[in-house]
N, C-alpha and C positions, 0 to 999 in steps of 0.2 A: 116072589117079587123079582123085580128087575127090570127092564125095558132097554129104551132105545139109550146108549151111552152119550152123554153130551158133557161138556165144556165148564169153563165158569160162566162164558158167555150162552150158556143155552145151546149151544150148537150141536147138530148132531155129529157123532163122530160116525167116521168110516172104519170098518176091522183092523185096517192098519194104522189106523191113531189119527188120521188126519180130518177137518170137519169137510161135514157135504154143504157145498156152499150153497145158503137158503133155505136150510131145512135146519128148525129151533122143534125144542122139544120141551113139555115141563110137564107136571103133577103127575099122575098113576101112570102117563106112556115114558117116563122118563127113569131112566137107571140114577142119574142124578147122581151125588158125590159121593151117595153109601153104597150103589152098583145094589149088587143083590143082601145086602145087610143092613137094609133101613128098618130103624127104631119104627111101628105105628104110630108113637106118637110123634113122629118127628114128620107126618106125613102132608099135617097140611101146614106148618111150615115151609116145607117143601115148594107145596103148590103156589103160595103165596108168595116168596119169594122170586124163585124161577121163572112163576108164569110173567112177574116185571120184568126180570128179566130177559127173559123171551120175548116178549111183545118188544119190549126196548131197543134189543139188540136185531129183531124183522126188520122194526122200522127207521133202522142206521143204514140195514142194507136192502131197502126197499128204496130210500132215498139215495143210496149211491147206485142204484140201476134204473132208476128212471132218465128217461130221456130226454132234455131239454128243445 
């Protein structure tokens, strides 16, 4: 287990803690808040949650980078 480190917000994080702006992470590509020590049953909660989250939080900063 474990994957890409992100956020409350989904985000991905960079090695040194900081997020990569733009890039949202959720379900099996995601380390998520257990990192490498997730329950299997807590997996598609997991998905479930994060992936709203994810999409939620693309689409706050898909709307704050478009161009009018």
């Amino acid at each position: 287990m474990g994957g890409i480190l992100i956020n409350e917000k989904a985000e991905a994080q960079h090695q040194k803690g900081h997020s990569i702006p733009g890039l949202y992470a959720a379900g099996e590509t995601a380390g998520g808040i257990h990192c490498k020590n997730r329950l299997a049953g807590n997996s598609l909660v997991d998905c479930v949650v994060f992936g709203r989250v994810a999409g939620n939080s693309a689409a706050q900063y898909a709307k704050s980078q478009a161009k009018l």
